[in-house]
C-alpha positions in Angstrom: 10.4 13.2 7.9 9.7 12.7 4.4 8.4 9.2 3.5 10.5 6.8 1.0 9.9 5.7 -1.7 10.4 1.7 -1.9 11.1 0.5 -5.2 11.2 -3.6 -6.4 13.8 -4.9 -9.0 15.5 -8.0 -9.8 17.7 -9.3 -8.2 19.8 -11.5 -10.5 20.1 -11.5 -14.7 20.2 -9.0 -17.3 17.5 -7.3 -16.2 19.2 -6.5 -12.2 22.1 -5.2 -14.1 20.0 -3.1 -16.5 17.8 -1.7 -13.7 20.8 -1.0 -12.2 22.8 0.8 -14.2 19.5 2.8 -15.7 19.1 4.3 -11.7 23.1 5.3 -11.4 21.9 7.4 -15.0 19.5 8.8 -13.4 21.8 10.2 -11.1 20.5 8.1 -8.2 23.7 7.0 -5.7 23.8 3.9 -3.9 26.2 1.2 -3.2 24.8 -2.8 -3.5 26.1 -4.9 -0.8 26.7 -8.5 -2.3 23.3 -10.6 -1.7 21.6 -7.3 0.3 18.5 -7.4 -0.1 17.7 -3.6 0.7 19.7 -1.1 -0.9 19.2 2.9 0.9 19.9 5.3 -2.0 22.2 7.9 -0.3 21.0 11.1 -2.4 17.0 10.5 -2.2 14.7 9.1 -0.2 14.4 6.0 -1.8 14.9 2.0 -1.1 15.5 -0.6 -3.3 14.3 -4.3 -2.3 16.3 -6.9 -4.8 13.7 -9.8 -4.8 12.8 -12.7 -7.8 11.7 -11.1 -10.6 8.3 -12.9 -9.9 7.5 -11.7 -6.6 7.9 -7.8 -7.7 4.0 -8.0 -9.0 3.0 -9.4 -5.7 4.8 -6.8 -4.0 3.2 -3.9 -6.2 0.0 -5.5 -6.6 0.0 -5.4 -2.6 1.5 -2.0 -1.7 4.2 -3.6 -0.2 6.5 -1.2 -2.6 5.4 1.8 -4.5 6.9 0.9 -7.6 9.2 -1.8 -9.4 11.0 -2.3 -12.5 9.7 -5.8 -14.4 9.7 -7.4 -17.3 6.0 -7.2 -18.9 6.5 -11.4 -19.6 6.7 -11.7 -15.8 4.1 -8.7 -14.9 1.3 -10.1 -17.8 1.4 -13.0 -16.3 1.3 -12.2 -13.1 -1.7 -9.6 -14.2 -3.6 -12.8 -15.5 -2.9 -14.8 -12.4 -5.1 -11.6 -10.1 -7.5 -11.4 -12.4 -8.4 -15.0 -11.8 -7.7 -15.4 -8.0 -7.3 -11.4 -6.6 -9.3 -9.3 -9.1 -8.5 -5.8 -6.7 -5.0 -6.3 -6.9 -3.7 -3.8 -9.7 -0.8 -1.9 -11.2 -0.2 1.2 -13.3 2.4 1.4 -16.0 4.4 4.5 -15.9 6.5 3.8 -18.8 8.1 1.4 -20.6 12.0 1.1 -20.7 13.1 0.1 -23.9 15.6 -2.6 -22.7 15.9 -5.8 -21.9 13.8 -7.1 -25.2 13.0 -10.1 -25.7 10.0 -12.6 -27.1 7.3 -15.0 -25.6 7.2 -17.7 -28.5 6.1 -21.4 -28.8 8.8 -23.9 -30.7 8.6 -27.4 -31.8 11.5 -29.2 -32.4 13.4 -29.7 -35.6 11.9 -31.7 -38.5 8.1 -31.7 -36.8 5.6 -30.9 -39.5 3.9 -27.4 -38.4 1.2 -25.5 -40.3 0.0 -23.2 -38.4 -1.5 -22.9 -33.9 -3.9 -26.1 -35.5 -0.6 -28.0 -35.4 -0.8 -27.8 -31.6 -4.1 -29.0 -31.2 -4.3 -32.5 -28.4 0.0 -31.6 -28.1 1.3 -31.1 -24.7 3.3 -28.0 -24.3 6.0 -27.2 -21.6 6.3 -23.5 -20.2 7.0 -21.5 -17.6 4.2 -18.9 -18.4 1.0 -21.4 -18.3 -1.1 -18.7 -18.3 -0.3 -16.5 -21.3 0.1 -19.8 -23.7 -3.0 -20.7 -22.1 -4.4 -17.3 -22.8 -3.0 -17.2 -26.7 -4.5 -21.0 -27.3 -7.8 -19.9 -26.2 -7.7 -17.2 -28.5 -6.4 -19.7 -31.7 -9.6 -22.3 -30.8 -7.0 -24.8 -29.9 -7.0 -27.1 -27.2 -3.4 -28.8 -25.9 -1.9 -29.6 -23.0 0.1 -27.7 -20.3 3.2 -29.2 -18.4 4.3 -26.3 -16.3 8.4 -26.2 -15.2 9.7 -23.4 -13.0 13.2 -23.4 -15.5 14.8 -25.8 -18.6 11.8 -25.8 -20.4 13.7 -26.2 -23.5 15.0 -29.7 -22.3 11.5 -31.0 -22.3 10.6 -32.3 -25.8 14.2 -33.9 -26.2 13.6 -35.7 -22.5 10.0 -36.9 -24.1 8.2 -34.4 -21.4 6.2 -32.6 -23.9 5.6 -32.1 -27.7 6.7 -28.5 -28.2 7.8 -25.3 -25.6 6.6 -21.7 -25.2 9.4 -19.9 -23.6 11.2 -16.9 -24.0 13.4 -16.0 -26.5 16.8 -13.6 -27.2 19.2 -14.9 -29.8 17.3 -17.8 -30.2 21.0 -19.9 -29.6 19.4 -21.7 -26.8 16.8 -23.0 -29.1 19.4 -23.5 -31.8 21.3 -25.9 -29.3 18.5 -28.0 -28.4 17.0 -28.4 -31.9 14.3 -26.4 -31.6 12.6 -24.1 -34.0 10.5 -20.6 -32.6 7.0 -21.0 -34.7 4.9 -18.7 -33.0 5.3 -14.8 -31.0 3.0 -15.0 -28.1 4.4 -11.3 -26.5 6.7 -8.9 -27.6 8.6 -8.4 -24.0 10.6 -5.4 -22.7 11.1 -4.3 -19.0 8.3 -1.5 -18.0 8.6 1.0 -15.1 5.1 0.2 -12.7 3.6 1.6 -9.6 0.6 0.4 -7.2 -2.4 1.7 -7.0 -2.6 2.0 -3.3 -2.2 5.9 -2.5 1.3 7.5 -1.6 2.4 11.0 -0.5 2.6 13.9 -2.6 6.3 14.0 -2.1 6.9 9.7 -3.1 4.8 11.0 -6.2 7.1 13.9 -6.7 9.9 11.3 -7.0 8.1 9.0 -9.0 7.7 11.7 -11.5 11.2 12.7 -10.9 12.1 9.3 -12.2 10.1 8.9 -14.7 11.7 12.0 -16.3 15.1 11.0 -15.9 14.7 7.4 -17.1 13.1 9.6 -20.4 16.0 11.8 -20.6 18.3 9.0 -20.9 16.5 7.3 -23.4 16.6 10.0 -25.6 20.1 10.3 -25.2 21.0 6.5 -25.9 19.4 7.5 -29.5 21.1 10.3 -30.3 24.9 10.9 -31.1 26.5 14.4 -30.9 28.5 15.5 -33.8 31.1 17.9 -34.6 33.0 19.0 -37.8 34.6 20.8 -40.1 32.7 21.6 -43.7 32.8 23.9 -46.2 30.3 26.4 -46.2 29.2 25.9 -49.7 28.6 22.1 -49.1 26.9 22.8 -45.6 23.6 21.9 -47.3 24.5 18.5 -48.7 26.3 17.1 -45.8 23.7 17.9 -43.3 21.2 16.4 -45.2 23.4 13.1 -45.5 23.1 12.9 -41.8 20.0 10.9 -40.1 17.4 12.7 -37.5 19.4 16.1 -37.8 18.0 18.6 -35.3 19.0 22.3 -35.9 22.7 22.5 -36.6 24.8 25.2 -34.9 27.4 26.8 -37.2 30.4 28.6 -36.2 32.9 30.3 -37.5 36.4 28.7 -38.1 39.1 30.4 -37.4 41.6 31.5 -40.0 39.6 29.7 -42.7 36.9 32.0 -44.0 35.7 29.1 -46.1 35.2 26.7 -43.9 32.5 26.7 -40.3 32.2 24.3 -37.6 29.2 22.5 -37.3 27.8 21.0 -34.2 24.5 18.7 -34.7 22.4 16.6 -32.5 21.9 12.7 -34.6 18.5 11.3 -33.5 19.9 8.2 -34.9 22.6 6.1 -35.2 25.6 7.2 -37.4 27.0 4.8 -39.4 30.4 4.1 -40.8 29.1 4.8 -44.3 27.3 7.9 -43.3 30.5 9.5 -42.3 32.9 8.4 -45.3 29.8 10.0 -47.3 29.9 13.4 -45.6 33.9 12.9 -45.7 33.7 12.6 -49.4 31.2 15.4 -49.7 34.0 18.0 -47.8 33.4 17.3 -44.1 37.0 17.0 -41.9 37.8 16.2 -38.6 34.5 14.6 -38.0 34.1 14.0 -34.2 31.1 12.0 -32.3 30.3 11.4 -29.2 27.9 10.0 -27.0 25.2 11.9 -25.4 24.7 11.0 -21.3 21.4 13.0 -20.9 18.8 15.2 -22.9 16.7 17.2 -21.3 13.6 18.7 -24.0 
């Protein structure tokens, strides 16, 4: 019987949803059952436990699953935390994901005169991440206070619980709402594909690698666009070069119009409404794109 592979993701938020949907690309089938906690995917041997996005480290960390799908806010802080308590407790990154972005930054509210980390020196600063503000003050020679909250950090300077947040930070309307103002980028944050470092079977690393593949082949086709049209053969040249990240065009033929080929073309970028009225202008017709599911290279 071949051994599963047990895999840890979140199990609520943007980051559930996007783990989620970044499997079922990967052409992995399973069904999630409401609050399940254990999801059986049908076509591999593979589980999924949905846990709190800060118990997927300990689970890792502990070879309780092989692998897990985090955001490296949660997983840095959580690397911190071993280092001081359970120094043999480890990960490997297998790759990062390039989703769910988002920033570790300190903000003070509205109309408070900042110049600079010195600002923060003797302050006391709320945050749900007391070791990597801890970790970043160290590093700036200041010393301030911590006031650790589990959520609603951003509530604490207007309640008088603290003089300034480190939190994280998307649109920055949250901030916006509470009259706060982002001064300072602690992390740069995006979710990140881990394993342990406990030892699994050759066929769980088969998958692993299987995975990590996939999850690479989708993100190259999330980049690109694939392109078809019409163009006249003697402005071929000008409208390709009009178009971003061209790879090798294919041309072909059109029938009954000897002056005209069809051109199909792989974007490594993102094609823009301006970008197409400029290769319209330059002769291109019946300009078609479309998505691109997977790339293989």
């Amino acid at each position: 019987m071949i051994p599963r592979l047990r895999l840890a993701l979140q199990k609520k938020g943007r980051l559930a949803q996007d783990s989620i949907s970044l499997l079922e690309r990967c052409g992995l089938q399973f069904y999630v059952k409401g609050n399940a906690l254990l999801t059986h995917v049908q076509n591999f041997p593979i589980d999924l436990l949905f846990v709190r996005d800060d118990d997927i480290p300990t689970l890792v960390f502990d070879g309780l699953c092989d692998g897990g799908i985090i955001g490296s806010n949660v997983l840095l802080e959580a690397e911190l935390e071993a280092a001081l308590r359970f120094p043999q407790k480890k990960y490997q990154s297998i790759l990062p994901l390039d989703n769910c972005h988002c920033r570790l930054m300190i903000a003070v509210p509205e109309g408070m005169s900042y110049a600079g980390p010195a600002s923060l020196e003797g302050k006391r600063i709320a945050t749900s991440y007391p070791l990597l503000l801890a970790d970043y003050l160290t590093k700036q020679h200041v010393s301030a206070q911590t006031l650790f909250l589990h959520g609603s950090v951003e509530v604490a300077p207007r309640m008088g619980m603290a003089d300034a947040i480190c939190d994280l930070v998307s649109s920055g309307q949250t901030l916006e709402e509470n009259k706060l103002v982002a001064v300072e980028t602690i992390l740069e944050s995006q979710a990140i594909l881990i394993r342990g470092v406990h030892s699994i079977s050759e066929q769980q690393q088969e998958l692993l690698d299987m995975l990590a593949r996939r999850i690479q082949a989708v993100q190259h086709a999330l980049k690109r666009k694939y392109i078809a049209f019409h163009a006249p053969k003697n402005a071929l040249e000008s409208i390709c070069q009009e178009l971003p990240g061209v790879e090798s065009p294919t041309i072909l033929p059109l029938p009954g119009d000897p002056d005209k080929v069809v051109v199909h073309v792989v974007s490594a970028e993102g094609v823009f409404w301006n970008t197409l009225e400029t290769i319209q202008s330059l002769g291109a017709s019946s300009i078609l794109i479309l998505p691109i599911e997977k790339i293989l290279e």
